[in-house]
MIMARLO-820153 format. One line per 2 residues: number of its first residue (from 1); for each residue x, y, z of C-alpha. Coordinates in pm, whole numbers, plus 50000, padded with zeros to 5 digits. Each point is the difference from the previous one (the first is absolute). Example, Ala and Ser with C-alpha at 12.3 -4.5 7.8 and 13.67 -1.06 7.14 Angstrom:
// residues 2
1 = 51230 49550 50780 ~ 50137 50344 49934
END
This chain:
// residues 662
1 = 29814 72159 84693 ~ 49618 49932 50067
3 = 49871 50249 49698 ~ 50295 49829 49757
5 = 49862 49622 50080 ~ 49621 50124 49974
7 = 50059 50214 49713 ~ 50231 49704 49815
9 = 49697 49780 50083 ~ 49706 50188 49835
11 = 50270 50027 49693 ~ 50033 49596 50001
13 = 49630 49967 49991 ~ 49916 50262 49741
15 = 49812 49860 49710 ~ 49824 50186 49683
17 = 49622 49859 49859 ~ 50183 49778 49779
19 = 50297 49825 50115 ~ 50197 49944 50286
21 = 50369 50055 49958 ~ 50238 49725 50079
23 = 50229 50050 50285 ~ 50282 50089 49744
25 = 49813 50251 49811 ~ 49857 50171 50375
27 = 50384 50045 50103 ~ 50078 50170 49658
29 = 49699 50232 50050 ~ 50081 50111 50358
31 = 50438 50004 49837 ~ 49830 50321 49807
33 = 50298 50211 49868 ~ 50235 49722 50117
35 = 49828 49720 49786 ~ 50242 50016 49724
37 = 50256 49897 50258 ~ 49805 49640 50074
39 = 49914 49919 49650 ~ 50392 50042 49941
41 = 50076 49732 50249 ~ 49732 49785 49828
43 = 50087 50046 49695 ~ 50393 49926 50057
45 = 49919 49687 50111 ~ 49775 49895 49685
47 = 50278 50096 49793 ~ 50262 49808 50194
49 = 49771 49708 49959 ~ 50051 49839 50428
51 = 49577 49947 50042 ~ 50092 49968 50369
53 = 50156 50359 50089 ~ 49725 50113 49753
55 = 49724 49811 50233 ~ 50242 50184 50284
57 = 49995 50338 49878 ~ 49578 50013 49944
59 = 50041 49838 50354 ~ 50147 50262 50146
61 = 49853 50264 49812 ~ 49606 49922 50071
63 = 50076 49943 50368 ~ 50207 50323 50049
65 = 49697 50200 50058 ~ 50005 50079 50381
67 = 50398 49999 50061 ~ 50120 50345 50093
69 = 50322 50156 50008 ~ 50089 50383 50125
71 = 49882 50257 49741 ~ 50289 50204 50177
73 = 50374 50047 49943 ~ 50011 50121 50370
75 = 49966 49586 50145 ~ 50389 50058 49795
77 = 50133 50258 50267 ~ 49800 49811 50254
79 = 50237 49709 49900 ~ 50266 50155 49968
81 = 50026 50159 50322 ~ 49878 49607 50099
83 = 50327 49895 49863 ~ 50255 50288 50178
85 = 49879 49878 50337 ~ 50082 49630 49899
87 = 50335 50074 49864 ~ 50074 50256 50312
89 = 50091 49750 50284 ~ 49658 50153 50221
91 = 49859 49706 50202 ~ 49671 49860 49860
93 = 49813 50112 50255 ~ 50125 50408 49891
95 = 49917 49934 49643 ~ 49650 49891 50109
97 = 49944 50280 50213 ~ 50136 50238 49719
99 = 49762 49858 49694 ~ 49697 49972 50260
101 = 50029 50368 50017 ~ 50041 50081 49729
103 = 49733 49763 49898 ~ 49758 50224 50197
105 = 50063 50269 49892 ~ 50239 50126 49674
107 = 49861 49677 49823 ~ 49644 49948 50169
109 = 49824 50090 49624 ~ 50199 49698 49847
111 = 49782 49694 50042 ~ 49726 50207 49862
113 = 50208 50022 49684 ~ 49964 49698 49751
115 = 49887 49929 49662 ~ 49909 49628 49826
117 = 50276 49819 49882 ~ 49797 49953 49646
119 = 50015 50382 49989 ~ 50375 50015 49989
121 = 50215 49749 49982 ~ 50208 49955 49689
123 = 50017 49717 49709 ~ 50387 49925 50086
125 = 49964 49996 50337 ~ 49722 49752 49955
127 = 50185 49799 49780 ~ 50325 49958 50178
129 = 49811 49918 50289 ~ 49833 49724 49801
131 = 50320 49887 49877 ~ 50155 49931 50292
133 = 49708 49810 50188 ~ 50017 49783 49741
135 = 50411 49967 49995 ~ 49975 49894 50348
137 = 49706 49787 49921 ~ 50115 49797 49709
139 = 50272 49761 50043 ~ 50027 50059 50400
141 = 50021 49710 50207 ~ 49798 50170 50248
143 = 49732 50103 49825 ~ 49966 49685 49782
145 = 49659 49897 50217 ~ 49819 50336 49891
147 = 49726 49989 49794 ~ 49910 50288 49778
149 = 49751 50108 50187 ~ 50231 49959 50303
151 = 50236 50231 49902 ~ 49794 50287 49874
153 = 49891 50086 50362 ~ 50332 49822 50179
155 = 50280 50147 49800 ~ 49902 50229 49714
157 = 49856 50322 50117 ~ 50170 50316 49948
159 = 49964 50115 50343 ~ 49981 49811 50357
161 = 49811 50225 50194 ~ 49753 50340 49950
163 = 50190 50326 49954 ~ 50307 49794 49908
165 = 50228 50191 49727 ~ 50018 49973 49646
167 = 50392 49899 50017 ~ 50234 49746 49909
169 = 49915 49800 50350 ~ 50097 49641 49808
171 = 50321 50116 49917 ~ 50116 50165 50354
173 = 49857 49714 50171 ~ 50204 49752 49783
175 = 50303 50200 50084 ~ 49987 50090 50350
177 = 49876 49591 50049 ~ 50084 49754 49701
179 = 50325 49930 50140 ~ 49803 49789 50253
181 = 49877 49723 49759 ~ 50365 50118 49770
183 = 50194 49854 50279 ~ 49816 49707 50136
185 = 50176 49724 49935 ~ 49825 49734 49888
187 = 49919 49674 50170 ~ 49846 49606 49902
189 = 49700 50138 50336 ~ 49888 50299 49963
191 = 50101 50205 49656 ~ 49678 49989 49836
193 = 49802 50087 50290 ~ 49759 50255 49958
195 = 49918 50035 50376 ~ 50401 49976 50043
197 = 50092 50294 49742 ~ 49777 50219 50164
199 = 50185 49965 50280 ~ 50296 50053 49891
201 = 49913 50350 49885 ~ 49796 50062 50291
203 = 50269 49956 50276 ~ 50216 50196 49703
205 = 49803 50283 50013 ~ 49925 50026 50386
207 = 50436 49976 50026 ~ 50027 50301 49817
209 = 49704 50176 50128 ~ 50185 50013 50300
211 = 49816 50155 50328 ~ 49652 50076 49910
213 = 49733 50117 50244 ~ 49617 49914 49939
215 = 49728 50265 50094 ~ 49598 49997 49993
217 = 49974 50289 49937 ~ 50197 50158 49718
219 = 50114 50322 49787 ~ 49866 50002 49609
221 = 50172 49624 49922 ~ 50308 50012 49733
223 = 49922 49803 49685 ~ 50240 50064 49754
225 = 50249 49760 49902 ~ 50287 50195 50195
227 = 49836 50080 50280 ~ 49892 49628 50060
229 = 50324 49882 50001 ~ 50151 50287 50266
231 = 49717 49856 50210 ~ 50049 50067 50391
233 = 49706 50037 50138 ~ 49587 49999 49870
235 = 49680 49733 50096 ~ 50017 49652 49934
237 = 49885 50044 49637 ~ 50245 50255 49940
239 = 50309 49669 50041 ~ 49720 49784 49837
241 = 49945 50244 49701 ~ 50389 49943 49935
243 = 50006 49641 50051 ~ 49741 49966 49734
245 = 50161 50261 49778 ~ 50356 49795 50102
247 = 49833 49636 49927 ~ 49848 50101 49693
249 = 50279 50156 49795 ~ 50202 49680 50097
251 = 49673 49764 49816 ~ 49880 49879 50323
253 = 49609 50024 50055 ~ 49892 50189 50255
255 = 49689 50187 50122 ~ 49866 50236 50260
257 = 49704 49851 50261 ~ 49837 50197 50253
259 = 49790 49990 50257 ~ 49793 50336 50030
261 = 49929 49900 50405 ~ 50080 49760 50206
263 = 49679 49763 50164 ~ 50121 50110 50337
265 = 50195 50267 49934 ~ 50026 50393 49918
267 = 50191 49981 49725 ~ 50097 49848 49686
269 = 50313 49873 49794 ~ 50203 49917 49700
271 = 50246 49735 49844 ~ 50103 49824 49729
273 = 49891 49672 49882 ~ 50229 49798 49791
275 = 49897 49740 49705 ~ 50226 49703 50014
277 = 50069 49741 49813 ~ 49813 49758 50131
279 = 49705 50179 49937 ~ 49977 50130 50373
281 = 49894 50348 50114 ~ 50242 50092 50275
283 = 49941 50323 50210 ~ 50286 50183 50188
285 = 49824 50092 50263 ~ 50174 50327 50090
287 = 50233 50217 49766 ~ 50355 49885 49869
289 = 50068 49890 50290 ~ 49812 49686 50029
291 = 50022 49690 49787 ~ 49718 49927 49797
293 = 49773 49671 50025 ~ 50044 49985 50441
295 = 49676 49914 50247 ~ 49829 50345 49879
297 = 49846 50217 50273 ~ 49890 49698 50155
299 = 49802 50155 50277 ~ 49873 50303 49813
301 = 49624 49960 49825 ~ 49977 50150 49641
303 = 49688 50140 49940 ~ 50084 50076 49572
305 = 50317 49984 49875 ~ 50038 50176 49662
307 = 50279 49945 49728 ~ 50145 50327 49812
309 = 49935 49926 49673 ~ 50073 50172 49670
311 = 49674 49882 49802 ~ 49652 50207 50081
313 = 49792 49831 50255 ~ 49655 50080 49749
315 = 49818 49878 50321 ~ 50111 50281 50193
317 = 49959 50204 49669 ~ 49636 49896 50033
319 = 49954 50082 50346 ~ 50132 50346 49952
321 = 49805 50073 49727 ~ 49668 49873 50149
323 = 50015 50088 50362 ~ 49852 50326 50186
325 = 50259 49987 50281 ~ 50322 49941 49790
327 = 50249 49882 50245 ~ 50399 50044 49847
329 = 50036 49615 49944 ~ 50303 49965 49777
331 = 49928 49871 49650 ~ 50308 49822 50000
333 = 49964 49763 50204 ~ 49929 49660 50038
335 = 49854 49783 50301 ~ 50201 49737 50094
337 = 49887 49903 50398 ~ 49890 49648 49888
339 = 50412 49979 49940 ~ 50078 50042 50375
341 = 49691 49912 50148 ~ 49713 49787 50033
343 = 49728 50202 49892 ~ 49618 50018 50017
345 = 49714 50142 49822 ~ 49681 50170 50198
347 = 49689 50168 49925 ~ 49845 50206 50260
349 = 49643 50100 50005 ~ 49972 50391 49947
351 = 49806 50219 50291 ~ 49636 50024 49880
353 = 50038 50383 50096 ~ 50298 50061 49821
355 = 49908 50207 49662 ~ 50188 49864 49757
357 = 50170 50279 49754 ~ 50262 49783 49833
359 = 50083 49664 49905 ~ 50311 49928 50289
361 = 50050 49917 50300 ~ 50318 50049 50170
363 = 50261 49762 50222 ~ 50186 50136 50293
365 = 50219 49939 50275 ~ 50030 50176 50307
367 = 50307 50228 50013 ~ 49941 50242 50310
369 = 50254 50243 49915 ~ 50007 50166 49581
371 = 49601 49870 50013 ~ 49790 49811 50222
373 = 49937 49784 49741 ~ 50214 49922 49707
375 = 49816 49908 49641 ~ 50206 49705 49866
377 = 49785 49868 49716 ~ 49638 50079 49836
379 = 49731 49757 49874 ~ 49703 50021 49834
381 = 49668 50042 50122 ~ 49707 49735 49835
383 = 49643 50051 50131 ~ 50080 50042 50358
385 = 50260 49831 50037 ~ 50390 50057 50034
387 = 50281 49806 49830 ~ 50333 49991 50075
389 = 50263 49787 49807 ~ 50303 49809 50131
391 = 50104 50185 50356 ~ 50213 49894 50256
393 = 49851 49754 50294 ~ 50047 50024 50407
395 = 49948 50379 49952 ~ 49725 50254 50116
397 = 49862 50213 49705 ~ 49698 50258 49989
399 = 49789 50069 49693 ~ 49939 50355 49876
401 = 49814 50200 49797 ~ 49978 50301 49755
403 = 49670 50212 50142 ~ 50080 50297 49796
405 = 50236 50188 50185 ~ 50208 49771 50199
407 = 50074 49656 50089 ~ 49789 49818 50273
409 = 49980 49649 50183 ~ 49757 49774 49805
411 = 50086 49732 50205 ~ 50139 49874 50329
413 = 50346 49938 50071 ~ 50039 49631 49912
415 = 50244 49758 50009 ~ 50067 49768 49715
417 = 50145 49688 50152 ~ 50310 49780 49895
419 = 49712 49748 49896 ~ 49861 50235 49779
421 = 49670 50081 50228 ~ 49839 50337 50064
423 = 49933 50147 50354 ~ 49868 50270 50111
425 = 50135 50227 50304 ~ 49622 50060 50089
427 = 50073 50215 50331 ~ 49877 50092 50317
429 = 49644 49834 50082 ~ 50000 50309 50261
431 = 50144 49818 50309 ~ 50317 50145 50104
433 = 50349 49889 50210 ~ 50296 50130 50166
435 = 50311 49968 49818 ~ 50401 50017 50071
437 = 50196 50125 49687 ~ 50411 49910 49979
439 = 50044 50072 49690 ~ 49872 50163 49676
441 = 50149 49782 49736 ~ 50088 49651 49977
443 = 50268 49843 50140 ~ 50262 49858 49744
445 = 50190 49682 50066 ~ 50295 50197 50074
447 = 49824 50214 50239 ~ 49909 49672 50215
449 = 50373 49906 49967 ~ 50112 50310 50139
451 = 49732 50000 50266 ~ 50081 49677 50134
453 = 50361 50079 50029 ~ 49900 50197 50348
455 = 49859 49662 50158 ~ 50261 49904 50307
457 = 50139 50380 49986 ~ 50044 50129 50329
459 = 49991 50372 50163 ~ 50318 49973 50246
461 = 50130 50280 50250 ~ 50320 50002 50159
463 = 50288 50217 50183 ~ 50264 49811 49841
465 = 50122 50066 49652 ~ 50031 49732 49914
467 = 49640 49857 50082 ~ 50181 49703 50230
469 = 49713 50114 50284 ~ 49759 50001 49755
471 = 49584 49984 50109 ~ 49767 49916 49753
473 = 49725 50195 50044 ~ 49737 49895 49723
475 = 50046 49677 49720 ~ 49804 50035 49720
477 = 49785 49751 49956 ~ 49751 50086 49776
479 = 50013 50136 49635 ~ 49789 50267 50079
481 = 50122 50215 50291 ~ 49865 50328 50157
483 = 50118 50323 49886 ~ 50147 50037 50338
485 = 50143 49749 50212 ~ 49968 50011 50340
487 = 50332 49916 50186 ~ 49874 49948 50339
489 = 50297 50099 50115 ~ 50041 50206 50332
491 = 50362 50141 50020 ~ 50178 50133 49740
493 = 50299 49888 49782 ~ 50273 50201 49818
495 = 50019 49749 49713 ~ 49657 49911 49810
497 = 50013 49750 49646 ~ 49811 49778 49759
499 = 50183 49644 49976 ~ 49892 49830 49700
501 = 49897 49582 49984 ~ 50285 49849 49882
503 = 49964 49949 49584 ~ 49867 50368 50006
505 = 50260 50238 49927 ~ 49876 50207 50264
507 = 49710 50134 49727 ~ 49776 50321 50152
509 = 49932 50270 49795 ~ 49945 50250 50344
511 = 50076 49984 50338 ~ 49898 50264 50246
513 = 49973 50015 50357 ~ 49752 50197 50236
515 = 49966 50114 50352 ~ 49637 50047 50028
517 = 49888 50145 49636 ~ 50317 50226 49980
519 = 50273 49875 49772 ~ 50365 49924 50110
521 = 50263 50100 49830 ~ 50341 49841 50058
523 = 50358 49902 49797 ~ 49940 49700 49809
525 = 50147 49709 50028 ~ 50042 49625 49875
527 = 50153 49719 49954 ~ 50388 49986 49901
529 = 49940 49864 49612 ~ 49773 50239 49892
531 = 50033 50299 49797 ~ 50030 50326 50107
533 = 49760 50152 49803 ~ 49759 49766 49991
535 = 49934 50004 50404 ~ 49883 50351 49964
537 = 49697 49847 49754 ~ 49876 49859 50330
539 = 49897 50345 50140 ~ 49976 50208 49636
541 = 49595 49993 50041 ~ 49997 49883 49669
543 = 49770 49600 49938 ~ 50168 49952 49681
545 = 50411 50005 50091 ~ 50095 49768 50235
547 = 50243 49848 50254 ~ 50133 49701 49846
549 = 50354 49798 50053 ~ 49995 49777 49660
551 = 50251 50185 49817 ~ 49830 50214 49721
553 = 49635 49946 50076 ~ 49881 50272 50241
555 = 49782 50126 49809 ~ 49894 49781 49736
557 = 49792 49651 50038 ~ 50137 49695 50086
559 = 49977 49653 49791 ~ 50021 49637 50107
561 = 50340 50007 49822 ~ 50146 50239 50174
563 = 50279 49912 50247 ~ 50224 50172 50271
565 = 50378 49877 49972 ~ 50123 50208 50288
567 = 49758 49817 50230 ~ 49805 50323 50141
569 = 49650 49779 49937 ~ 50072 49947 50394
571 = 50003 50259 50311 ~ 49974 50286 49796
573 = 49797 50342 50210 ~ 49960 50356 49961
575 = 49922 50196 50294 ~ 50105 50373 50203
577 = 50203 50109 50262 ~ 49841 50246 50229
579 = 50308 50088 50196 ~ 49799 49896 50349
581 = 49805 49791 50114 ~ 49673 50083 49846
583 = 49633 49862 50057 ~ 49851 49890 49657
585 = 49580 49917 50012 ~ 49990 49880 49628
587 = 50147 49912 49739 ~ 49910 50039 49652
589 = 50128 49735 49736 ~ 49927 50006 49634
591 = 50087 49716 49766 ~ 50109 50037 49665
593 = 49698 50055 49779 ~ 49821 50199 49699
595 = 49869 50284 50232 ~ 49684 49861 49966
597 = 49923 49917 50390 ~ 49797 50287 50087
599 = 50239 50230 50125 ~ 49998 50213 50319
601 = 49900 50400 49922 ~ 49863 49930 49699
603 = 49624 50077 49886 ~ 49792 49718 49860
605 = 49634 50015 49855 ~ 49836 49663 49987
607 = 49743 50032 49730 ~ 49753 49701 49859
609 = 49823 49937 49678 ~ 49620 50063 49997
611 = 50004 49857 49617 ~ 49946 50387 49901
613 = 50296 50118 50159 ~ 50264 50015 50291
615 = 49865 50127 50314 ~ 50196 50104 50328
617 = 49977 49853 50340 ~ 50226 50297 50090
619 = 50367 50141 50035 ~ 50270 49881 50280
621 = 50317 50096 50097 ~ 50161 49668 50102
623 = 50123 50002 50353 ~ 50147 49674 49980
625 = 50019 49708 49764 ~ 49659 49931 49944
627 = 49714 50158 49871 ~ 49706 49894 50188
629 = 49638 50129 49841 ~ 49651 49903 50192
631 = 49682 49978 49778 ~ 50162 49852 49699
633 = 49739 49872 49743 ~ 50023 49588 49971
635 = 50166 49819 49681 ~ 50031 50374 49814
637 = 50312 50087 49809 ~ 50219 50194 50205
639 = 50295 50238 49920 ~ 50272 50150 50214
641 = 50120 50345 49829 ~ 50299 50148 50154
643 = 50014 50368 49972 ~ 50343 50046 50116
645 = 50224 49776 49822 ~ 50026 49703 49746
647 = 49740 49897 49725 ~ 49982 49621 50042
649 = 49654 49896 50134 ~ 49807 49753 49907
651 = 49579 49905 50049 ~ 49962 49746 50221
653 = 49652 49796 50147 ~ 50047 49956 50383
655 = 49965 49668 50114 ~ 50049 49800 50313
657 = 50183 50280 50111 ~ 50238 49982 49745
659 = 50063 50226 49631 ~ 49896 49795 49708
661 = 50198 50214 49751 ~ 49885 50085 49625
END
């Protein structure tokens, strides 16, 4: 797709000695052989006299340049076979492993295959398109509150999404979903409710999607009409794609926003924002399954959030054209940050021995795992200086720079404040420290919940069943507790367990048990109200399933709302049965978590940033649950990279003895 934006670009910009065409007469040029096909749809509309569809149709036409669709008929048998799996009964989870392969492999040429839409796509198709936007425009008590303007990027396109077919999406969206607002009945409260019509369709469409599984990483995604609708499984835009697609044949405005990467995070997202009647902006936050206008990612920082937008972005058009480096910005899309977040403008001096061979500097993030550092935004370069336009604040960004053949730092990592302040991470003055590393990405609110859910646990031992003897042999006391607990105990005990604080459910997500470093193995064993299945999570040796007795939530989160109804908050443990008495020297414990904690067996590299690049302070196996590293430069950035498992890690300054994360 990068040679069809450039090449789409240079076309945009193309100008003869004596004119420069209008944006109109550039799409008819690039159209070629198809341009007879666009002046149809214009002229129709001059003969039928409506000046607004005819302001629609030029709309539509001198904007279409960079909108693709499959120059194949193969993406048909791709569907189809798509469709056989949805209509055969095969768990989600099948189908996805059946169109991943084949994905990779009979289909692997198909992304590859696409032409412009202004190449192709016919006069009637344009026209009924047009046609019904505006039906479900005009006279809808939704949609009254849309502007013109409004609805030419909010409801009239003839596609929701890149590589979306050329079919009759409006009308299999209407019938698979306009029963929803059909059969509403109507009400003195809520009838005319923008915000409250899209939710009637939404929680329409999500009851007859049925089970649906969500997946980051996904086969070639389904975007025709028929497909969308036999939706069981795909990413998050995949089930926002279809919202939009749903929403908008229905005449309620709706657009894609997304967030290319997260401030302090590896990856990035979509959803769908909603134009209500009140003139609000409301976000859903996730897919269909959220409703739109909630508290919205209130914890996560937004570096750039750009909207999907129909209409060419000639900024980016500009940028394309003019810059050495070319990086595959979309050209249809529009920034909209300064709609989430409070924003903040910088310039940043350029390195006096940086040679300059373009005008741009570029804006990134760190990622850590598809890049080090992830380009979110450009800006231009005046004199020596670098500007960059409404970003996100409370975020650490680094500058870089086009020197010919690659991107390089042309700046050090700084953090832009939530007061809208610059600072630099200068780094190490040369002095150096000792550190102790638990973990090598930030802990999430939840993660502290679940952590302090093992304060007043106890390790008990007994050669009763029934625990009635019990001796406590270790209370946790602390949040942070060693790998391996020492027991201190000098005879041994048939019966070992972990008894849970009251309030706690009994939450672990491991328990093992150890006579000197060798591991015991024994039946398992717990208390009388929990699950079978889930007591064996205790000793399963996996950090991310857990032993839990709040019916249905052993391995997912918990939220303040949550509650227990069978009372098993209280006296709930998990522990084994050796058969005899057996003496037990530690006891390891882990608490529900992320798998972030560094994590026994695994190898770490702690690496720090030298403003050139990241250098290593050397590899470790970790013998226990710390990483401890001597010679540690002072106030450098400082990464943990885990080379057996996971790919959430985070930078983080070291101070006081404590992470600072970024």
């Amino acid at each position: 797709m990068k040679l069809n934006i450039l090449s789409v670009a240079c076309a945009l910009l193309l100008t003869s000695c004596f004119r420069t065409p209008s944006a109109l007469e550039q799409a008819l040029e690039i159209a070629s052989e198809n341009r007879v096909e666009l002046e149809r749809v214009i002229a129709h509309y001059e003969n039928t006299g409506d000046t607004e569809k005819q302001q629609a149709a030029k709309y539509l036409i001198e904007n279409m340049p960079g909108h693709f669709s499959y120059s194949t008929n193969r993406v048909d048998d791709y569907y189809r076979i798509a469709l056989n799996l949805a209509r055969s009964g095969m768990p989600p989870k099948e189908q996805y492993d059946s169109l991943l392969y084949l994905s990779q492999h009979e289909f692997a040429d198909l992304p590859r295959q696409s032409v412009q839409d202004v190449k192709v796509i016919k006069a009637d198709y344009l026209i009924k398109n047009i046609d019904a936007a505006f039906d479900v425009w005009r006279g809808n008590r939704f949609a009254e509150h849309v502007t013109f303007d409004e609805f030419c990027e909010w409801l009239l396109p003839y596609k929701c999404a890149e590589k979306q077919s050329l079919d009759a999406w409006r009308d299999t969206m209407q019938v698979h979903y306009g029963a929803a607002l059909a059969e509403w009945l109507p009400n003195d409260e809520s009838y005319y409710s923008t915000f409250r019509a899209l939710e009637v369709v939404r929680e329409y469409v999500l009851e007859r999607l049925g089970r649906f599984e969500i997946y980051t990483d996904a086969p070639i995604p389904l975007r025709s009409a028929e497909t969308m609708v036999n939706l069981q499984f795909g990413r998050c835009i995949d089930f926002v794609t279809l919202g939009v697609m749903a929403f908008r044949s229905l005449g309620l405005p709706v657009v894609i926003d997304e967030v290319p990467c997260y401030g302090r995070f590896r990856a990035g997202h979509a959803w769908f924002t909603l134009l209500n009647d009140r003139g609000e902006e409301l976000p859903s936050e996730w897919d269909l399954s959220t409703t739109p206008g909630k508290a919205f990612f209130t914890n996560y920082t937004l570096p750039k959030v750009y909207r999907q937008s129909y209409a060419i972005n000639y900024e980016r058009v500009k940028y394309l054209n003019r810059s050495v480096m070319k990086y595959p910005f979309g050209i249809h899309q529009t920034d909209v940050t300064d709609h989430y977040v409070r924003t903040a403008d910088i310039e940043l001096p350029l390195p006096k021995d940086f040679k300059k061979v373009e005008d741009y500097a570029y804006l990134a993030v760190f990622d850590g795992h598809y890049t080090i550092w992830r380009v979110v935004d450009y800006g231009e370069i005046k004199g020596r200086k670098m500007r960059f336009s409404n970003i996100g604040r409370n975020i650490m960004y680094i500058a870089l720079g086009f020197n010919g053949n690659g991107l390089i730092p042309v700046s050090k990592p700084f953090i832009v404040h939530k007061d809208g302040s610059v600072s630099y991470i200068e780094g190490t003055d040369g002095t150096t420290e000792s550190i102790d590393i638990r973990r090598k990405y930030f802990q999430s609110e939840k993660v502290v919940e679940m952590r302090r859910r093992l304060l007043g646990g106890k390790v008990q031992a007994s050669n009763r069943a029934d625990f009635a003897d019990a001796v406590t042999t270790y209370e946790i006391t602390n949040e942070y507790i060693p790998d391996k607990i020492p027991t201190n105990c000098a005879k041994g005990y048939r019966y070992w367990r972990y008894l849970g604080a009251d309030g706690t459910f009994g939450s672990i997500a491991e328990l093992a048990f150890f006579a000197d470093t060798s591991r015991l193995k024994g039946r398992s064993i717990a208390c009388p109200f929990a699950e079978k299945e889930i007591i064996e999570k205790a000793f399963d040796d996996n950090w991310l399933t857990n032993f839990e007795t709040s019916a249905g939530d052993h391995d997912k989160w918990l939220v303040n709302s949550d509650a227990d109804t069978a009372g098993y908050a209280n006296g709930a443990w998990v522990g084994q049965d050796f058969g005899h008495p057996q003496k037990v020297d530690f006891v390891r414990i882990i608490p529900r978590s992320d798998d972030n904690d560094i994590h026994p067996g695994d190898e770490y590299e702690l690496k720090y940033w030298n403003n050139r690049e990241w250098i290593s302070l050397g590899k470790k196996r970790a013998e226990n649950n710390i990483l401890h590293y001597d010679n540690v430069p002072k106030n450098a950035l400082l990464w943990v990279k885990d080379y057996t498992q996971g790919w959430d890690e985070r930078p983080f300054l070291y101070n006081d003895g404590k992470p600072v994360w970024w």
